[in-house]
N, C-alpha and C positions, 0 to 999 in steps of 0.2 A: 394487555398492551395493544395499542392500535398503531396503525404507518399511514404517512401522509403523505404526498409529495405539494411541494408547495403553488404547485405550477397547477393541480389541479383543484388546489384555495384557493387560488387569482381567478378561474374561470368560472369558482360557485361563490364568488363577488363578496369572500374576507379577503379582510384587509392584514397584509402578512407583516407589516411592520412590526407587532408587538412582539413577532414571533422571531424576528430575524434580531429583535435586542438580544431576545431569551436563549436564540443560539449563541451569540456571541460570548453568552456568559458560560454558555455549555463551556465551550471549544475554547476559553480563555488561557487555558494549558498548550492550546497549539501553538501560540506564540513564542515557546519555550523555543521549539524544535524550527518556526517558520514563522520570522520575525517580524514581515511584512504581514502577514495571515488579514488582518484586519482590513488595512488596504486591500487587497487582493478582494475579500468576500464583498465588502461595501462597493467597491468602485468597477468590479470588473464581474463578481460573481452574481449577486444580484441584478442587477440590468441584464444579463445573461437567462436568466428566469421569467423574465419579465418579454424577452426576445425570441422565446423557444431554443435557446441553444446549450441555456444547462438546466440544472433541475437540483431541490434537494430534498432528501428523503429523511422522512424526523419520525420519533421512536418517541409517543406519549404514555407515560406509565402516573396514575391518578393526578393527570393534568401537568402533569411536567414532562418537561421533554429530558429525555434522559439516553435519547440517542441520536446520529445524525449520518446521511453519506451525503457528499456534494460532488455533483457528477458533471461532466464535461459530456454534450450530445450532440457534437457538430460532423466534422470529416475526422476528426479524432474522439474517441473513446476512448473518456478517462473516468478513473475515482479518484479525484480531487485531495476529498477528506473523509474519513473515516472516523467517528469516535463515539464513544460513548464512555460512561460512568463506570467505574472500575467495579463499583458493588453487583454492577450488572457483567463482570466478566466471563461468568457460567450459567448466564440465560440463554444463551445463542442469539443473545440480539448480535453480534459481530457477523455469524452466520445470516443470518435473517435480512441484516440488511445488503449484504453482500449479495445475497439472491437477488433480495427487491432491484440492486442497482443493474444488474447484471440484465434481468428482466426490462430493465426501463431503456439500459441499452442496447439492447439485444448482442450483445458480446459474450460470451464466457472467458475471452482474454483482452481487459481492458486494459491501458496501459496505468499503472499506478506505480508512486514511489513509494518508497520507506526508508527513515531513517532508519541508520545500522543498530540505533541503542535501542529500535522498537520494535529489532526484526524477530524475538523471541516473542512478542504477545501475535504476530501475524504465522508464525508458522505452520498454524496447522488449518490454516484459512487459505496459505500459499501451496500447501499440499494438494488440498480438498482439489483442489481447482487445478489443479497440477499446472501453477501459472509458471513461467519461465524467468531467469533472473537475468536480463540483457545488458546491462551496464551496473557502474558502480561512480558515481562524481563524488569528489572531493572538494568541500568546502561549497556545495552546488547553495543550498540557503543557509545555513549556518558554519563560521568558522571554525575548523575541525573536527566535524561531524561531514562522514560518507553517507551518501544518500542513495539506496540498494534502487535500481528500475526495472521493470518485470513489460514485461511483453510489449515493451516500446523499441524502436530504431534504437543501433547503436550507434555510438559518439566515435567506438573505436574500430579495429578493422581485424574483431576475432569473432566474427561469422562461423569460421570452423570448430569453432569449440563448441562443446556438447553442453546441455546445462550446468550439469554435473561438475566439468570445467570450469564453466563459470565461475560457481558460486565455491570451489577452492580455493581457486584464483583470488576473487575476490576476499575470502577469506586472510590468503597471507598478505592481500594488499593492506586489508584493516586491523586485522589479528582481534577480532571479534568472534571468541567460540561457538557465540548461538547462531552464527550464520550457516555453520556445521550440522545444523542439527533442521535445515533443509534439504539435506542428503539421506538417500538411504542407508541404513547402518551395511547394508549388503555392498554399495557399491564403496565406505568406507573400508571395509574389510579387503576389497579389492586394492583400494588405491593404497594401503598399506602394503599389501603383497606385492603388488609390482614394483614398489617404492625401494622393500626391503633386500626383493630378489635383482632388481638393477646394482643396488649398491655391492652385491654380491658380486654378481656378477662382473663389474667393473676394479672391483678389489681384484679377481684373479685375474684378471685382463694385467694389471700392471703389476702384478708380484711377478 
């Protein structure tokens, strides 16, 4: 498999148009989750490549492109989109490009969202990287669908809470189990004991 970024196909003089239909047809499934997607990549992501301010990173396996990141490179450090082909889900191309992008931004905490139905295929890319879960919006691009934000500004004003916090919180916000299983089982074994011994304890307080 080879990696590309397209930004340095514009400066060895191809022409990325064919390439940017062939994404679209990759990434046809992100429209599910972000409905605008298409807008977004033609009218604002693109000219953005072409500007030096974003860039995207594609994944050719015997001439097809079969993976993709799309990166934000300005005064914010983003990963935009992430995807590739499901048959490729234990190649480490999700790793691999996560590197590359990482690399291209020089960030190891970009900011990046996920929807909540997608946080179980990113878990163990959210581990790796021990990224942080800083918000949770509701209804942010699709209605009734939470949308998890990891190492970006929060919207709210719970700065004090630990990530761990977080991502329970958020948890009984969505009542989405796989969001759980961004936790260590250690520190769930905790938040059970103190959960169990507060109740306790609060039972012999009012007998």
């Amino acid at each position: 498999m080879q990696y590309f970024k397209l930004s340095q196909l514009i400066k060895d003089g191809i022409d990325i148009n064919p390439i940017i239909d062939k994404i679209l047809l990759l990434t046809v499934s992100a429209k599910k989750s972000y409905p605008e997607y298409t807008t977004w990549f033609l009218n604002k992501h693109v000219p953005g490549i072409y500007l030096g301010t974003r860039d995207t990173i594609i994944v050719v396996d015997h001439n097809n492109i079969v993976g993709i990141s799309n990166i934000k490179n300005d005064n914010e450090k983003k990963i935009c989109t992430l995807y590739f082909r499901p048959e490729y889900r234990y190649k480490r191309i999700g790793k691999i490009l996560v590197d590359k992008s990482i690399e291209a931004l020089e960030s190891r905490t970009p900011l990046i969202t996920i929807p909540s139905s997608s946080i179980y295929e990113f878990k163990n890319i959210i581990r790796r990287y021990n990224w942080s879960l800083t918000d949770c919006i509701d209804d942010c691009y699709l209605k009734g669908e939470s949308e998890l934000i990891f190492n970006g500004e929060l919207s709210k004003p719970n700065t004090d809470l630990t990530n761990e916090e977080r991502i329970l919180l958020t948890y009984k916000h969505t009542n989405n189990k796989n969001i759980l299983k961004l936790v260590s089982f250690g520190y769930i074994k905790y938040f059970i004991f103190i959960k169990i011994n507060n109740s306790k304890l609060k039972k012999s307080v009012f007998e």
